[in-house]
N, C-alpha and C positions, 0 to 999 in steps of 0.2 A: 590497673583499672583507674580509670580519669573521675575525679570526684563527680559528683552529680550535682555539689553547691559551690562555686565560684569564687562566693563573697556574698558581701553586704552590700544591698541594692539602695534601701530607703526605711524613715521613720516615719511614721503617718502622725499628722496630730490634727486636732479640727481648734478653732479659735472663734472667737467671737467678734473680736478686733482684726478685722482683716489687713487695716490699714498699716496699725501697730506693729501687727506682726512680718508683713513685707518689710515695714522699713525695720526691724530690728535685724531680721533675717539677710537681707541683700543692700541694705544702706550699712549698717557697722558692723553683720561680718563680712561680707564680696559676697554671698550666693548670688545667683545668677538664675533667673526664669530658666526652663527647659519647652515646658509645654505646660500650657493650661488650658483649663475646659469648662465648660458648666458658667452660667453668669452671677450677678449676686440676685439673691442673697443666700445661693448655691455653689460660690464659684470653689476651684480647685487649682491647686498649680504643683506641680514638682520642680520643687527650687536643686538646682547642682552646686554641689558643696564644694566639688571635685573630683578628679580620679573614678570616676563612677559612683559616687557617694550621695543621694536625693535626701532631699527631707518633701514630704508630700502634707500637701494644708489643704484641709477643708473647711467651709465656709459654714459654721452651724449658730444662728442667733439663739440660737436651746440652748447650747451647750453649756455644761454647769461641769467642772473639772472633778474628778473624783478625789476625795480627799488625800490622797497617798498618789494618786495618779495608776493607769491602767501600764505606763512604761515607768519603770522605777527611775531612770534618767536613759539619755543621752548622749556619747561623747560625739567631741570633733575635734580630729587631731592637727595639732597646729605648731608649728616652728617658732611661733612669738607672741607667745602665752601672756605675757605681763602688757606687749601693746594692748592684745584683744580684750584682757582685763580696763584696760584705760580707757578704750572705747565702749565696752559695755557699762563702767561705770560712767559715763560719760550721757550715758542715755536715761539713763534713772535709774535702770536695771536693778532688783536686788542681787546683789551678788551675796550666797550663802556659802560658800567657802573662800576664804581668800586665796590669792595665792599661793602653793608653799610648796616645797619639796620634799616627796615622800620615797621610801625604798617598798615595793612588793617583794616581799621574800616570798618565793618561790615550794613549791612543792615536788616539783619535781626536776633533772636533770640540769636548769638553769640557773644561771647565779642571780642573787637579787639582783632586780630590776629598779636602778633610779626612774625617778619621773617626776614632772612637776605639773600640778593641776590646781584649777580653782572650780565652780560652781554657781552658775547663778539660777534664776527663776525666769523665763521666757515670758513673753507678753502673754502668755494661754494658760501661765501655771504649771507649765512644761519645765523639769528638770533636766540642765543642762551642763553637762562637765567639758572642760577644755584639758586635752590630754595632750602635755608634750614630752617625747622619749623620744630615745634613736635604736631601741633596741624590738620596739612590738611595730 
């Protein structure tokens, strides 16, 4: 039997700063427009991260982030983890984890799992982790 879920499509978030969060989003990390829709101070776009991987922005001058946020984070997986560190701090960005490198031990059948991630805060208040492995 062929799964009925594929993968991972896209993250929705809505912003306030539309402008902010274009250029954080496709200026320092490469997304790239896919399709957009709706004008301001409505507008919409599904940016491509890659590999069929979207992030989806909605345009809300309301919107007030929830304290903890309604997605607990975010990752994007990346092969040069410490440049996109340089370039998000390069932005203002907060970065709330620095770089480091962590082992997930495992629960089951797999050996711990190296990896190396950081964290920062997205122009919307959006938690965001940069996840780099060879193994997930």
């Amino acid at each position: 039997m062929s799964a009925l879920i594929s993968g991972f499509h896209h993250v929705c978030i809505k912003t306030r700063d539309w402008e902010r969060t274009r250029a954080f989003y496709c200026d320092t990390l490469g997304f790239t427009e896919k399709i957009a829709w709706r004008a301001a101070p409505q507008r919409a776009v599904m940016l491509d991260a890659g590999d069929g991987n979207y992030l989806e922005v909605f345009e809300d001058l309301t919107y007030t982030p929830a304290p903890n946020g309604a997605v607990i984070h975010f990752a994007l997986r990346t092969h040069q983890l410490d440049e996109v560190a340089a370039r998000v701090r390069a932005t203002g960005a907060k970065i709330t984890m620095e770089p480091k490198d962590a082992t997930i031990a495992t629960t089951n059948a797999h050996a711990p799992v190296p990896i190396r991630i950081f964290f920062c805060e997205g122009p919307s208040g959006e938690v965001v982790e940069f996840f780099q492995n060879s193994l997930t």
